[in-house]
C-alpha positions in Angstrom: 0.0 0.0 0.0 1.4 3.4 -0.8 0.5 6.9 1.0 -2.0 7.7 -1.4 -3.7 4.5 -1.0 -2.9 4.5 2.9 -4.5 8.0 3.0 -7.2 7.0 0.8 -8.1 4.6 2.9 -8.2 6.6 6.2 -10.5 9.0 4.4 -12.7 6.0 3.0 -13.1 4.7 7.0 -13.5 8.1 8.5 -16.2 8.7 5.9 -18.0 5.6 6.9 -17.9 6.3 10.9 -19.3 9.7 10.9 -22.0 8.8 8.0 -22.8 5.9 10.9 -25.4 5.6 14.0 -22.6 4.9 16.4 -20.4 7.2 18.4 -18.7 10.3 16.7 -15.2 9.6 18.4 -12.0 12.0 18.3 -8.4 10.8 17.0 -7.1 10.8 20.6 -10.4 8.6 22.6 -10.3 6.2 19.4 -6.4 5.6 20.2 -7.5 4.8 23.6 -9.8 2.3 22.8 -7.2 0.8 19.9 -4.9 0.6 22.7 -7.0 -0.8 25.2 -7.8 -3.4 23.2 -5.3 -4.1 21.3 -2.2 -3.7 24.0 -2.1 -6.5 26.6 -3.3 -5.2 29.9 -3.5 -3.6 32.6 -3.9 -0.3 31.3 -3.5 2.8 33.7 -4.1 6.8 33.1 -0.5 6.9 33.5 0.6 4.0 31.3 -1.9 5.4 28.5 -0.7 8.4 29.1 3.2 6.9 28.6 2.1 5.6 25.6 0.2 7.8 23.4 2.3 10.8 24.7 -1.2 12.7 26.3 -1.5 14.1 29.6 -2.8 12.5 32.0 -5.6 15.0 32.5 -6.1 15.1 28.4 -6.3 10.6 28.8 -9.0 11.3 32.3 -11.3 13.6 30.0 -11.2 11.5 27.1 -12.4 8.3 29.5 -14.9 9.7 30.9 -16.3 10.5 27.7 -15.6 6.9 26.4 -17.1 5.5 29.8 -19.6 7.5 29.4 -20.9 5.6 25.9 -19.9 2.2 28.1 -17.1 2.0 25.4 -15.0 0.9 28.4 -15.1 1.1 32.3 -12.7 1.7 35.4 -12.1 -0.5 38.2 -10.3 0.1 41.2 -7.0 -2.4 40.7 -7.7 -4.7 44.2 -3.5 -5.4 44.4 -2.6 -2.0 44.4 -5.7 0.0 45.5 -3.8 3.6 43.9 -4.2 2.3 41.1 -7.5 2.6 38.7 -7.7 -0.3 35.6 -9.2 0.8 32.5 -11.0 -2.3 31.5 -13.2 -2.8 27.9 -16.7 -3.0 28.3 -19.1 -5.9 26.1 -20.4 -2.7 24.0 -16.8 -1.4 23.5 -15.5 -4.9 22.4 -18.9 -4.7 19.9 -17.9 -1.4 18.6 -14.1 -2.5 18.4 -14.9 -5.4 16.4 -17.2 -3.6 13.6 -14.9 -1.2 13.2 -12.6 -3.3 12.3 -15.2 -4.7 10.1 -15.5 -1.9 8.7 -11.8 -1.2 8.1 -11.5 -4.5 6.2 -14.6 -4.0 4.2 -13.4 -0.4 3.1 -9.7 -1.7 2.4 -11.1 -4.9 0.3 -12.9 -1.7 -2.2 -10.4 0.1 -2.7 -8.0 -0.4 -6.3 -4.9 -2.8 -6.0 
């Protein structure tokens, strides 16, 4: 795949979410999620924080939006009760997997 195509793509799939019922996400609470579910656990404000390179405050506000659509939940971590575990939620795996449906269907479309 080259840029054009990559880009291409990206548009194609970012067409297709907003034209959709489900949640109107921003860049940074959809890398979240990605990373949430796609990065072994546990995941931490700090640790996501770490990884995408946000502040910590920037990671709370997006999770509370993205508990807010049950996309995922925290827990209290019961080892280390400092800590809080951001967790995926049945709805957010749902959402997780059709956008990856979605991703696959709008990649299969476009030209080789």
């Amino acid at each position: 795949m080259n840029s054009e195509q990559a880009l291409a793509l990206w548009h194609d799939v970012l067409r297709e979410t907003v034209k959709g019922e489900g949640p109107d996400l921003s860049s940074r609470q959809l890398a979240i999620l990605l990373t949430i579910y796609i990065d072994p656990p546990p995941h931490t404000v700090r640790g996501l924080s770490t990884v995408l390179g946000v502040s910590k405050p920037a990671i709370t506000r997006a999770l509370d939006t993205l508990s807010g659509l049950d996309l995922l939940r925290r827990r209290r971590d019961e080892t280390d009760r400092r800590n809080v575990l951001v967790q995926p939620t049945e709805k957010g795996t749902c959402f997780m997997n059709d956008f990856a449906t979605l991703i696959t269907n709008v990649s299969s479309k476009l030209p080789v």
